[in-house]
C-alpha positions as CSV (number, residue, x, y, z in Angstrom):
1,X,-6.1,-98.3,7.0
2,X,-7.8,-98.0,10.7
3,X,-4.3,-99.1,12.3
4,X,-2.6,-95.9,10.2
5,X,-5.5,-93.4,11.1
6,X,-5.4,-94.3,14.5
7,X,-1.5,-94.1,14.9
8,X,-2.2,-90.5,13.7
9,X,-4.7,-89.9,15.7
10,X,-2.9,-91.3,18.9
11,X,0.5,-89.1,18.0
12,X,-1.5,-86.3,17.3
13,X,-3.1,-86.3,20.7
14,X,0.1,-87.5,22.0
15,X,1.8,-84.2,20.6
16,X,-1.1,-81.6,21.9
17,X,-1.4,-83.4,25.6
18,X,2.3,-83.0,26.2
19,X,1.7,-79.1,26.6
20,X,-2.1,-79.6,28.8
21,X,-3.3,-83.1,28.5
22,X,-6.6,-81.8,29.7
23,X,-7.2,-79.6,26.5
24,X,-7.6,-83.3,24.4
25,X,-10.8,-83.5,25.6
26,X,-11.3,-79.9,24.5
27,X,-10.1,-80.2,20.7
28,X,-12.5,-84.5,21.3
29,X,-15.8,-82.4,22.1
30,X,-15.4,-80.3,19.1
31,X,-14.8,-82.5,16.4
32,X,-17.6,-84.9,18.2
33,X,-20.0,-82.2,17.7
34,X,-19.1,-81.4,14.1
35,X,-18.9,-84.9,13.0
36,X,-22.4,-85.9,14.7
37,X,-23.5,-83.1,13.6
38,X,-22.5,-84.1,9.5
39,X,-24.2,-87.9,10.5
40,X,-27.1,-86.2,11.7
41,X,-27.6,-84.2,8.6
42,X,-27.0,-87.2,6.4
43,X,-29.8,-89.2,8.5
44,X,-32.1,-86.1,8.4
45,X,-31.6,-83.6,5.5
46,X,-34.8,-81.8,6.2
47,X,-33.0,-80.5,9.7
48,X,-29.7,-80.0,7.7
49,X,-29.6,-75.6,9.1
50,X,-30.6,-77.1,12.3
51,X,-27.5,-79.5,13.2
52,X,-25.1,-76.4,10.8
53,X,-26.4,-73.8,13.5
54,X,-25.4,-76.7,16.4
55,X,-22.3,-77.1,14.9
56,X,-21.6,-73.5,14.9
57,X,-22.4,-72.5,18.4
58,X,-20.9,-75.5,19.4
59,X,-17.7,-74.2,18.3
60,X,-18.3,-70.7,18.7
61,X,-19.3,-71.1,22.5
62,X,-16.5,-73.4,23.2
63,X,-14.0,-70.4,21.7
64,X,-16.5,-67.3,23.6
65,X,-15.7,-69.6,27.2
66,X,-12.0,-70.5,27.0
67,X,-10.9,-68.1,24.7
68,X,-12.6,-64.6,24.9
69,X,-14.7,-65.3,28.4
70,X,-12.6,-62.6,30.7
71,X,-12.3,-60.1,27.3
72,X,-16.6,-60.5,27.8
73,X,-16.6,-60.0,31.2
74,X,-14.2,-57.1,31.7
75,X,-16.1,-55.1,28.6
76,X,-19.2,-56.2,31.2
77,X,-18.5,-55.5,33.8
78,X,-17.1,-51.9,32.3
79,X,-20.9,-51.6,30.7
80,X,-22.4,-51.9,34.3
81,X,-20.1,-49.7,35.9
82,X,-20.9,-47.2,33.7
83,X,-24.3,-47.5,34.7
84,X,-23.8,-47.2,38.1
85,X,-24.2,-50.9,39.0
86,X,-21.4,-54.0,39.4
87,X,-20.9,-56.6,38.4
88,X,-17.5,-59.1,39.5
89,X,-17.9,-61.3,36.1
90,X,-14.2,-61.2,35.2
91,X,-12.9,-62.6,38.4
92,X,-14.3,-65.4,37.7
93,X,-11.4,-67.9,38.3
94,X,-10.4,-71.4,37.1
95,X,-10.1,-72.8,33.7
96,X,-11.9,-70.2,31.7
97,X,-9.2,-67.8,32.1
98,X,-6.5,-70.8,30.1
99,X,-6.2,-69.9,26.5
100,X,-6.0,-73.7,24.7
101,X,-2.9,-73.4,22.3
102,X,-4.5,-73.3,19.2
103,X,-8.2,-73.4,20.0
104,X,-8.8,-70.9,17.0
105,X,-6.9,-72.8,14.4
106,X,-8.3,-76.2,15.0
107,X,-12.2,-75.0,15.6
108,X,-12.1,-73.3,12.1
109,X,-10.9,-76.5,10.6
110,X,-13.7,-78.6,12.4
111,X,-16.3,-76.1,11.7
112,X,-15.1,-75.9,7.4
113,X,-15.8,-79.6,7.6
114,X,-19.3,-79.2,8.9
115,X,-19.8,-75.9,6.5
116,X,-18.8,-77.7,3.8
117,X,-20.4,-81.0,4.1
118,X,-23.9,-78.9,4.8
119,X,-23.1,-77.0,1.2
120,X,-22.6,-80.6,-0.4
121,X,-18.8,-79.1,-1.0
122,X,-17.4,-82.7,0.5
123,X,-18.1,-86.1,0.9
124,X,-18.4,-86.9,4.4
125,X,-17.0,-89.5,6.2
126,X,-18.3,-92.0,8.7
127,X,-15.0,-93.3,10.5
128,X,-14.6,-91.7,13.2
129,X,-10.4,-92.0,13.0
130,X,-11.0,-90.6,10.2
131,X,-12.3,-87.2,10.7
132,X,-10.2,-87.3,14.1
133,X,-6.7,-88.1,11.9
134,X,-7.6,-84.9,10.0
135,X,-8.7,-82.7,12.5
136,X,-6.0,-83.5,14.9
137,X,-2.8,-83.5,12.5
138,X,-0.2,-82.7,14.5
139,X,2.7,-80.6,12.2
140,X,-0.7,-78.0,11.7
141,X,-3.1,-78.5,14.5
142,X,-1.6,-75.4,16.9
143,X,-0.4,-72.7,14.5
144,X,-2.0,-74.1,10.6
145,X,-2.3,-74.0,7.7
146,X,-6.2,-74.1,8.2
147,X,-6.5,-77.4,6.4
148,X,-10.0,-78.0,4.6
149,X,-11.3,-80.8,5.0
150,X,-12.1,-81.5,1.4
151,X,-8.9,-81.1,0.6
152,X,-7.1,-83.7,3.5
153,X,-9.8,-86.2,3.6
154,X,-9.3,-88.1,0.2
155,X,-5.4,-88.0,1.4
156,X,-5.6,-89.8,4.6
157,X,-7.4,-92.6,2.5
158,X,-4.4,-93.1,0.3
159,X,-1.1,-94.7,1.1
160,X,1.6,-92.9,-0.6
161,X,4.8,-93.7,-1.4
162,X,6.8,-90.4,-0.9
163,X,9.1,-90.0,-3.6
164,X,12.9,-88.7,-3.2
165,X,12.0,-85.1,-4.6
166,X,9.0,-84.9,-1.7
167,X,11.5,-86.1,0.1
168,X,13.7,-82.9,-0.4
169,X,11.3,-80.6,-0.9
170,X,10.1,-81.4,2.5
171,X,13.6,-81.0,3.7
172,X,14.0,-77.7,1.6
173,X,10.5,-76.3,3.7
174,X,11.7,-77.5,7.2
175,X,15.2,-75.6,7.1
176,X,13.9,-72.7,5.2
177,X,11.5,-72.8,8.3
178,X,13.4,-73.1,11.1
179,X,16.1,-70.4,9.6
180,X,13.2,-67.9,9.5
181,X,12.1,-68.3,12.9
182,X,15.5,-69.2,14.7
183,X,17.5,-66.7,13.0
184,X,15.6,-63.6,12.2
185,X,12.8,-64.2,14.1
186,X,14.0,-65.2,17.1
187,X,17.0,-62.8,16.7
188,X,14.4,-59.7,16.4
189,X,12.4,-60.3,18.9
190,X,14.1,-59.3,21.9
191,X,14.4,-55.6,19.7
192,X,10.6,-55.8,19.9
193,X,10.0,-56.7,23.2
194,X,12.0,-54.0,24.6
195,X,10.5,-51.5,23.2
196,X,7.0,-52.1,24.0
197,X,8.0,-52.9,27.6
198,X,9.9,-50.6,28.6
199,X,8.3,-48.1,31.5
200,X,8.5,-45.0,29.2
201,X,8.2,-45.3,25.3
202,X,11.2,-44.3,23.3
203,X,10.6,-40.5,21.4
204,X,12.0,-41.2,18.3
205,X,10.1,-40.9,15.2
206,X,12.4,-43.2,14.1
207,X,13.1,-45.5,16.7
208,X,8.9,-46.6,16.1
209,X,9.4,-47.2,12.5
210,X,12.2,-49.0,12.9
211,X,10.5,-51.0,15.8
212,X,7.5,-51.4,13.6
213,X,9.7,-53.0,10.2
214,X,11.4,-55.1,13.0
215,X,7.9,-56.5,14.2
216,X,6.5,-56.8,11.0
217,X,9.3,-58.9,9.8
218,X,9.4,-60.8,13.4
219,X,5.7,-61.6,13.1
220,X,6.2,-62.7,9.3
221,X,9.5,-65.0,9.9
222,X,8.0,-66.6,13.2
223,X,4.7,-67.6,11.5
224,X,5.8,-68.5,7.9
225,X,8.5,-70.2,9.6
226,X,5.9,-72.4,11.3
227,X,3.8,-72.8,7.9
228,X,7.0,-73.9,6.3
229,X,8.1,-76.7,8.8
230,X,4.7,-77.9,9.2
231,X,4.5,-78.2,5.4
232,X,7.7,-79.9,5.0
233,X,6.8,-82.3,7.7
234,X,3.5,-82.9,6.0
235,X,5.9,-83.9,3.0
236,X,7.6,-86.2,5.1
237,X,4.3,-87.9,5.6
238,X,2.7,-88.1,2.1
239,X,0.7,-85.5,2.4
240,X,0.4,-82.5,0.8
241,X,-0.7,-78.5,2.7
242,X,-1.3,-75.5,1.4
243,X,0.7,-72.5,1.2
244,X,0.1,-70.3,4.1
245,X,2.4,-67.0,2.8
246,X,3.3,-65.8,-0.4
247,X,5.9,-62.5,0.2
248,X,3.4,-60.2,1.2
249,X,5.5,-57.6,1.4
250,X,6.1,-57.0,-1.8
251,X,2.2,-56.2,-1.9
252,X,0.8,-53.0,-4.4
253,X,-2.3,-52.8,-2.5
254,X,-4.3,-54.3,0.3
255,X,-5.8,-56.8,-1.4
256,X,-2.9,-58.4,-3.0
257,X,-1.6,-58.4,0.9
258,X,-4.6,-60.0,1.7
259,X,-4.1,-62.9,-0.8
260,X,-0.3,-63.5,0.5
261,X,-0.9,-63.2,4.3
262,X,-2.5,-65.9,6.2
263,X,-3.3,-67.3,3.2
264,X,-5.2,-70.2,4.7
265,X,-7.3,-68.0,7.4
266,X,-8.1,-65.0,4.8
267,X,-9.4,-67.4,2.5
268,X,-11.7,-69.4,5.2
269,X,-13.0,-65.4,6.3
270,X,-13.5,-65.1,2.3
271,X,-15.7,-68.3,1.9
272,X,-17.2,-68.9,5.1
273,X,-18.2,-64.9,6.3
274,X,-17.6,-62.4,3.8
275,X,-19.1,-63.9,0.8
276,X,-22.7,-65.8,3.1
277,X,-22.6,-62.3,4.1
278,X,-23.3,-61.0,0.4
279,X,-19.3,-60.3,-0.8
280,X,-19.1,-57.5,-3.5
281,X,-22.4,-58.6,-5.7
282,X,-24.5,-56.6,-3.2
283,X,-24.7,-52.5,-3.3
284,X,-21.5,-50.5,-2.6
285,X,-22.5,-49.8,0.9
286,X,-23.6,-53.5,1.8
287,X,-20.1,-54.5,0.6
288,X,-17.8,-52.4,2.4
289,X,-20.0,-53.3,5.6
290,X,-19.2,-57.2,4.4
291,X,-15.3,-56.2,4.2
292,X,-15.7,-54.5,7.7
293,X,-17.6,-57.2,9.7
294,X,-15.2,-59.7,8.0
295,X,-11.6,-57.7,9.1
296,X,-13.3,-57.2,12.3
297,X,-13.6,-60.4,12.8
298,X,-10.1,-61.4,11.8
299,X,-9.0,-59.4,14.2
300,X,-11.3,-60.3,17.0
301,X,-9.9,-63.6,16.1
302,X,-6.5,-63.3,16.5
303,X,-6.9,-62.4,20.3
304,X,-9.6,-61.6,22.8
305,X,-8.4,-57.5,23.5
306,X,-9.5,-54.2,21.6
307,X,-5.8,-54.0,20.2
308,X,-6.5,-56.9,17.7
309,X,-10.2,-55.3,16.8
310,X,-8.6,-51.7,15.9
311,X,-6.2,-53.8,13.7
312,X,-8.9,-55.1,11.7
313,X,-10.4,-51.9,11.7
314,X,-7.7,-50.0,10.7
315,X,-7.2,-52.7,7.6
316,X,-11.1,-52.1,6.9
317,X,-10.8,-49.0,6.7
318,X,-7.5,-48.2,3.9
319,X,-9.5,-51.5,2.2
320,X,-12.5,-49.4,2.1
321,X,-10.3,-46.4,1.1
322,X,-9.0,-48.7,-1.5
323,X,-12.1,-49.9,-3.1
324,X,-13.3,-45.9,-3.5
325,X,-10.6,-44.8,-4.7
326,X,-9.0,-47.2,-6.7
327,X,-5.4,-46.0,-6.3
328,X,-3.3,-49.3,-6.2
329,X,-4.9,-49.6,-10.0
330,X,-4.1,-45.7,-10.7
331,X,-0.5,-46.5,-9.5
332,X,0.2,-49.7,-11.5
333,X,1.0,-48.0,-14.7
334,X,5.1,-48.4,-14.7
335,X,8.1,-49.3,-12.0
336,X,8.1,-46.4,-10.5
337,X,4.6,-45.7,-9.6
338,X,4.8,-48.9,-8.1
339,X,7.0,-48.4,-6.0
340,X,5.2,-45.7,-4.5
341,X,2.0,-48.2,-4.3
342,X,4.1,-50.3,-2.4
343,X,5.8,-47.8,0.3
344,X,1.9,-46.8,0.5
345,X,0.6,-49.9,1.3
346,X,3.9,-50.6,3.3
347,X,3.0,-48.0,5.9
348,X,-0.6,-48.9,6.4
349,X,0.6,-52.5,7.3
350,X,3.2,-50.9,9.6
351,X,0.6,-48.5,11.3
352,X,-1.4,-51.4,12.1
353,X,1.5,-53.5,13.2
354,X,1.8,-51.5,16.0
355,X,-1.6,-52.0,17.1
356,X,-1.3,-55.8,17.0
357,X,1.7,-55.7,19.2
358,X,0.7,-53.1,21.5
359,X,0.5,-53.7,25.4
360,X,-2.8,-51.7,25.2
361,X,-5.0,-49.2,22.9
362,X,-3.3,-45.8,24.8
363,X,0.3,-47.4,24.7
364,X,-0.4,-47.8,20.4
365,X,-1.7,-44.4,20.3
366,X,1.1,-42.9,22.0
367,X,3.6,-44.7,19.3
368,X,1.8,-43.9,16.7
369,X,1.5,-40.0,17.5
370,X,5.7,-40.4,18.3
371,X,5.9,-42.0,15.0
372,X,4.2,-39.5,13.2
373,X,5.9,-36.3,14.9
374,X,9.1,-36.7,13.5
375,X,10.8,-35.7,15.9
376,X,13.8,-37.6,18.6
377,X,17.3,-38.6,17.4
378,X,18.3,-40.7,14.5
379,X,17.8,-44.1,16.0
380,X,16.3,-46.9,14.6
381,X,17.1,-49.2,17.6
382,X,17.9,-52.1,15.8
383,X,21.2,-52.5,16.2
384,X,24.3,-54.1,14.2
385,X,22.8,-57.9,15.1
386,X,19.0,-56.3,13.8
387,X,20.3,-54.7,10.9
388,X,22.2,-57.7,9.8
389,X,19.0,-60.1,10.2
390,X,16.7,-57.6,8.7
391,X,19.2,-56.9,6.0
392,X,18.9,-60.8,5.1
393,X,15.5,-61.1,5.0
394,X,15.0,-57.9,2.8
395,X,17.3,-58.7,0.5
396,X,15.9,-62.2,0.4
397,X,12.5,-60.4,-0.5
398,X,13.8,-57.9,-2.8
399,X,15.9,-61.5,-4.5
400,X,12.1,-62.5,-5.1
401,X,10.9,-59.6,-6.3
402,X,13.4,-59.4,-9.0
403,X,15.0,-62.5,-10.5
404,X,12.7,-64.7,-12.2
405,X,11.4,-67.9,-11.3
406,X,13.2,-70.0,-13.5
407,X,16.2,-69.0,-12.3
408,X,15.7,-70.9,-8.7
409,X,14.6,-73.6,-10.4
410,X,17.4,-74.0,-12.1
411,X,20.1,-74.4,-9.8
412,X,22.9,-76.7,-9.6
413,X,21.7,-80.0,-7.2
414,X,25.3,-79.4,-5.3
415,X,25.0,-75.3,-4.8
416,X,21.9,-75.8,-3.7
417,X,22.9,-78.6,-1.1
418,X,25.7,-76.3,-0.2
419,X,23.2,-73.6,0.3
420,X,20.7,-75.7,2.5
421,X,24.4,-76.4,4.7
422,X,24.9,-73.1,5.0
423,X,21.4,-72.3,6.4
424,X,21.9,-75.7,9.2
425,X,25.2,-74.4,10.2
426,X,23.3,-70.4,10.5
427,X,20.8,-72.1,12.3
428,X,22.8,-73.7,15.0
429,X,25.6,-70.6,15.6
430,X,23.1,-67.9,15.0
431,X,20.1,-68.3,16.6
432,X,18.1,-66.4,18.8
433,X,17.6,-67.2,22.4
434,X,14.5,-68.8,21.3
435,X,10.8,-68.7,22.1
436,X,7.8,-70.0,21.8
437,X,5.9,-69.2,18.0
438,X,3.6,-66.2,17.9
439,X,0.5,-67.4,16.8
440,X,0.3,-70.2,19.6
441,X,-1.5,-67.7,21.5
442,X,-4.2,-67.6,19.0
């Protein structure tokens, strides 16, 4: 069993040096900390909050120094201006100013272990290869799924045979994957980044909406598309992850999008922040102050700039909106009312797309004033090649949306192979220029 979790481990490694080799020992001090940490509470339960605090701002400083330092010091240094003193803290060169690829994904998944094992949620382990081959798995480690560690441990101890329909349901994921983010995603993003980078901002209405929908459906492809090959990959290999996105699109309110998107990382802000904090069984005011610290936080974790923390915010805030008014539950009588949840919900998701993609707070103010002055020429800016892709992914939605389950489950083995052919030879003609995923950044 060691020679298997070390192979693991060593390919994992392998696989994350290739882009910085120096970051290894980065992702090595983290998981040393948490899994001392576990040890340490096993040898001395009395001092278990003690090693769960060092755990935490173990992995919280390493994140605040490599991740957010120069987002610290700029909002600093901005503090002291304004004060009339100075302050130089976000020149401060060298390292600090590197973002790790996927610090944020693989610090949560250390620090769930630690969590978890401190709660009694997990059994914890004392090999070393071990927790390493978990917290280093290489299809998830940059982008996810956030893997618990409940949930991978007991499967790196078993050898499984994987069976020919694992076998083709990984397959199934990894083109599925690799369609979404070579063919739409990668196909829509050079839309987006034009518009956002362009000297002076387009002034159509509807040129920003259509940019927006573009985005939204970039940023959904890109990152499922990523969940999906790292899944199927993980099939490959006996294992099993969870499912990162569920069509949130097709979302009535903001909590059903909530429990689609980002499945992995909305449930660890669930479990781990909201409900410590007190969740919904604490007064009405105490829980919408839960929600809000919790959305912040998401967005404060998905990159180190005010753009992401007016994201949360604006989700906070049409959750909050949500709770008091209960209008996704008004709407939900028949079809049509909700349909009209949906376009509601819809544009709140779109509003705050353009705050996540934004170059900078004025640059999403000034879209979103243009998108809500209806005014410019009748131009979406997508396209023919954006229409098509976004036409295919819609449709593929709406396909969801409508037809029962059964009805993919019951297709024909050779259709279906046909199908999967199809996508391959889409793949290869019809891709995009190509770039690197979206959430490496984070």
């Amino acid at each position: 069993m060691n020679g298997r979790l070390l192979w693991l481990t060593a390919a994992s490694f392998f696989f994350y040096g290739w882009w910085d080799w120096r970051f290894i020992f980065l992702i090595v001090f983290s998981g040393l900390i948490d899994f001392y940490a576990v040890l340490a509470m096993q040898k001395s339960p009395q001092y278990k909050k003690l090693f769960l605090i060092i755990s935490v701002i173990g992995n919280i400083g390493s994140l605040s120094v490599f991740k957010y330092w120069s987002f610290i010091a700029e909002n600093i240094d901005t503090l002291i201006g304004l004060s009339g003193g100075q302050s130089l803290l976000s020149q401060t060169p060298g390292l600090f100013l590197i973002t790790p690829i996927g610090i944020s994904f693989y610090t949560f998944q250390s620090m769930s272990y630690t969590i978890d094992a401190y709660r009694n949620k997990l059994k914890p382990t004392n090999n070393l290869l071990h927790f390493f081959a978990y917290l280093s798995m290489f299809p998830q480690l940059v982008a996810g799924p956030i893997v618990r560690a409940k949930t991978m441990l007991p499967q790196l101890l078993q050898t499984n045979k994987v069976s020919k329909d694992e076998r083709w349901h990984g397959f199934q994921l990894i083109v599925r994957g690799y369609f979404k983010k070579m063919v739409i995603a990668d196909n829509l993003a050079p839309l987006v980044v034009t518009a956002f980078s362009s000297a002076e901002l387009n002034q159509s209405s509807l040129y920003w909406w259509g940019t927006s929908v573009a985005f939204a459906l970039q940023i959904y492809c890109d990152f499922a598309g990523y969940s999906d090959i790292a899944r199927g990959l993980s099939k490959w290999m006996g294992y099993n992850f969870p499912d990162n996105f569920n069509h949130p699109y097709i979302s009535t309110s903001l909590r059903e999008f909530w429990t689609r998107w980002h499945i992995s990382l909305s449930t660890w802000f669930k479990d781990y922040l909201y409900i410590p904090l007190g969740g919904g069984r604490v007064s009405k005011v105490r829980s919408h102050i839960n929600l809000w610290i919790t959305m912040l936080v998401s967005g404060l974790w998905h990159g180190a700039a005010w753009t992401y923390v007016i994201w949360g915010a604006i989700h906070a805030f049409f959750s909050s909106v949500e709770r008091i008014t209960n209008w996704p539950e008004k709407l939900s009588k028949n079809t049509a009312t909700k349909i009209v949840a949906w376009f509601f919900v819809t544009l709140q998701v779109l509003v705050a797309w353009i705050f996540f993609r934004a170059n900078s707070v004025g640059q999403a103010w000034e879209i979103v004033k243009i998108m809500f002055s209806f005014v410019g020429d009748f131009n979406l800016g997508w396209g023919l090649n954006g229409t098509i892709f976004i036409l295919i992914i819609v449709l593929r939605e709406l396909a969801v949306v409508t037809l029962p389950e059964k009805q993919f489950k019951n297709v024909k083995p050779i259709p279906e192979m046909l199908f999967y052919a199809m996508l391959i030879t889409l793949i290869i003609y019809f891709r995009g220029e190509g770039s690197e995923f979206i959430y490496f950044q984070f």
